[in-house]
N, C-alpha and C positions, 0 to 999 in steps of 0.2 A: 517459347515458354516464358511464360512471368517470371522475376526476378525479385527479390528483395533483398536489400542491400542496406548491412546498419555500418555507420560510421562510428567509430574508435574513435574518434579525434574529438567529437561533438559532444557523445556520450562522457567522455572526461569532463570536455569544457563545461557542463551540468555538473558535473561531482566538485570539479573544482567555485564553482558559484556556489554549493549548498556548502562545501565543506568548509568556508571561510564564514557560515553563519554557523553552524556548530560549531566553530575551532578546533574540531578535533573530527578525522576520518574515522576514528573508531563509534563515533555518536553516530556515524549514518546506518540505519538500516534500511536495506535497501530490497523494495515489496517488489517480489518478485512471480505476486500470484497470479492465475491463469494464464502459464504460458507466458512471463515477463511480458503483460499487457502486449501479447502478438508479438513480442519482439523474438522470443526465443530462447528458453529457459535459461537451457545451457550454455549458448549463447551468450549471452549477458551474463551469467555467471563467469563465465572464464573471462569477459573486459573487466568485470567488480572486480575481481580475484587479482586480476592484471594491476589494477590501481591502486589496491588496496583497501577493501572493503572488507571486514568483517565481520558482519551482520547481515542477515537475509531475514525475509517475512516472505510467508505463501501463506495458501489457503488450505493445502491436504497434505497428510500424512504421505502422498504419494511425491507430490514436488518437493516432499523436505529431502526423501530419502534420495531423490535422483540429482541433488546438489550438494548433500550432505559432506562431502570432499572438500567444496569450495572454501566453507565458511567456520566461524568457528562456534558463530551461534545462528540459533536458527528459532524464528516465530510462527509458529502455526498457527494460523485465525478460525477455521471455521472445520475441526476433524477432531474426534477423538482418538488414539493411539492404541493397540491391542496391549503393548509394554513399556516401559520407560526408554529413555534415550538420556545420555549425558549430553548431547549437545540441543536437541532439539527441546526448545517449549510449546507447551499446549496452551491456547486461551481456555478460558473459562467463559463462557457465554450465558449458561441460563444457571441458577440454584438446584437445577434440578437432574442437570447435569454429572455435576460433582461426583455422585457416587458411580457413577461408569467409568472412572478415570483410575489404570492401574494403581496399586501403591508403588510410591517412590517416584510418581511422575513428577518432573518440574513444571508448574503453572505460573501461567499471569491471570490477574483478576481483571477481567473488560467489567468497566463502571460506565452504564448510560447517564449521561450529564447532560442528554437533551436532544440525542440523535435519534431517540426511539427505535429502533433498530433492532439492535440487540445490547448482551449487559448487563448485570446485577444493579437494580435500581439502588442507588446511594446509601437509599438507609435499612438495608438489607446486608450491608456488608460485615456486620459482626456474625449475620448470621453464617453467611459464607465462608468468613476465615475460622469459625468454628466447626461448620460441613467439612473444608479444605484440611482439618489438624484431625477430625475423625477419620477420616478415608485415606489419610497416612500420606497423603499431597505434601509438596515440596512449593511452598510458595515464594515466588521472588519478585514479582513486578506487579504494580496496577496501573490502570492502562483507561484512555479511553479514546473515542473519537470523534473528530471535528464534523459538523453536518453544513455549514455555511461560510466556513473561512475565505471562502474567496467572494463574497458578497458583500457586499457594505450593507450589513447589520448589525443588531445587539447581540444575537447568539453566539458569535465568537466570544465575546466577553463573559457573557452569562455561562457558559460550558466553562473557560477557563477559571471565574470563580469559584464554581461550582468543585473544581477537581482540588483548587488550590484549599478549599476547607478539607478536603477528603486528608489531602496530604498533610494538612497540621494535624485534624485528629489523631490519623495513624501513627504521627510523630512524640505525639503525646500519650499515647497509648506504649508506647517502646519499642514500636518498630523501626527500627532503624535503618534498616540493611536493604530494605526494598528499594526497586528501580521503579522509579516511575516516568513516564510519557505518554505525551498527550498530542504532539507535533504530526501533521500530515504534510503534506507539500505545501498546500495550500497557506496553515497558517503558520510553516514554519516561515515562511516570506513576509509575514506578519509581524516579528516579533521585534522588541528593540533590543534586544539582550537575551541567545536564547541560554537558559540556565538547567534542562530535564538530559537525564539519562542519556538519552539518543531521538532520534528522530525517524519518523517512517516515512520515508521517503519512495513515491511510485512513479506519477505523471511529470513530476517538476526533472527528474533524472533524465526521463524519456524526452525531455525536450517539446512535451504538448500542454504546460498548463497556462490555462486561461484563466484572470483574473481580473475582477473588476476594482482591486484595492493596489496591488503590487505591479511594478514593471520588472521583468529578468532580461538577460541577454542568453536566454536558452537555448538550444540549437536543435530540431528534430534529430532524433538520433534513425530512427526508420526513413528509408525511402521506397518504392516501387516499379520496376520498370517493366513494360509488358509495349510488347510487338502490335502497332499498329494494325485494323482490322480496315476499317472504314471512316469517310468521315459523312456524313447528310448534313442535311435543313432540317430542324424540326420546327416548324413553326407553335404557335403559345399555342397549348389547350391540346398538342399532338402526345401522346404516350409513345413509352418505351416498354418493351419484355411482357414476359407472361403475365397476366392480368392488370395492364399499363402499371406497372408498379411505379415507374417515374414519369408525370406530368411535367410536360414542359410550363413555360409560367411568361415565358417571352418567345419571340423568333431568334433561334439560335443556332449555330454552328455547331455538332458534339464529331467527336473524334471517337470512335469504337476500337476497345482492343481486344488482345485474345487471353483476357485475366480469366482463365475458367476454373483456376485453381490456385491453393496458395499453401506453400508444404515448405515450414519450416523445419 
């Protein structure tokens, strides 16, 4: 039977690499959406929890509620919520949105700065925070996110500019009290002095990010162990599995195991 097996030890060694770029454990939030990227919700919740993390990100109203113990705040990305919660926040994604969201919910305002994605487009956001004070919303963060940080281009720059004007209007407007972040993994390894709220932190925890700007000393936090099957020759141009789903590409040696399942 396959095995999966996450290391404690490794998973710190990551917390402790980011957490000396925020200066502070309580700036980490730690994304813990679909299933803690396969690692296993719960899981990872109870090593965060162990370490001392308190902050979590997911993507449903359903992962907030099945962690909701661990943490003390909680980010939900992509659900709207039938009622409010004192710990849990809602994003805000579309203007159109807004009025589905109970009154008395706490929100953050996602702002597209260049990901296309999702987001209230920038200069839409008076309208918003006017939607958000009619619909009896609780606002407390604006928020956005990174599309190329780990790329050597201009869009990290250009996205960070973009949020940094967002942040003086706001400032100048009298809001003062807002949390704002803009930090993914990616360009929180970017930064020379990081200065925002907190940081969402997902793949760089987990010990898998790839970068073509930054070096870490990350450690995989997952591993996989599974009971040898077989080994052949497959020589170049031979398939594998139902409808050759994997082409060989040279003459090589594969090892088969009995991975037929995998039940976190």
């Amino acid at each position: 039977m396959p095995l999966i097996k996450l290391n404690k030890n490794n998973f710190f060694n990551n917390l402790d690499i980011i957490a000396r770029i925020t200066k502070d454990r309580d700036k980490i939030a730690l994304v813990l959406k679909d299933n803690a990227y396969g690692h296993g919700l719960v899981e990872v919740a109870t090593m965060a929890k162990e370490y001392g993390i308190t902050r979590a990100v997911v993507r449903s109203c359903d992962e907030a509620k099945e962690i909701e113990s661990y943490f003390e705040y909680i980010l939900v990305l992509a659900d709207i919520p039938k009622e409010s919660n004192e710990k849990i926040r809602y994003t805000i994604n579309d203007l159109d949105a807004i009025k589905e969201f109970p009154k008395g919910t706490k929100v953050e305002l996602k702002l597209d700065t260049g990901m296309h994605r999702n987001g209230i487009e920038c200069e839409l956001i008076q309208d918003a925070i006017s939607s958000i004070k009619k619909q009896g919303l609780i606002l407390e963060a604006l928020f956005t996110h990174h599309s190329s940080a780990d790329e050597l281009n201009s869009v990290w720059f250009t996205q960070n500019k973009a949020f940094t004007k967002i942040k003086e209007k706001m400032l100048n407007l009298g809001y003062t009290d807002l949390r704002y972040h803009s930090a993914n993994s990616a360009s929180l390894f970017r930064v020379d002095e990081f200065d925002e709220d907190m940081a969402r932190v997902g793949i760089a925890a987990y010990g898998c990010l790839e970068s073509e700007v930054t070096e870490q000393n990350l450690k995989p936090v997952l591993s996989l162990h599974a009971l040898k099957n077989s080994s052949r020759i497959l020589q170049d141009g031979q398939s594998i599995g139902y409808s050759g789903t994997f082409t060989s590409s040279k003459n090589q040696v594969l090892t088969m195991t009995l991975v037929m399942e995998m039940v976190l």
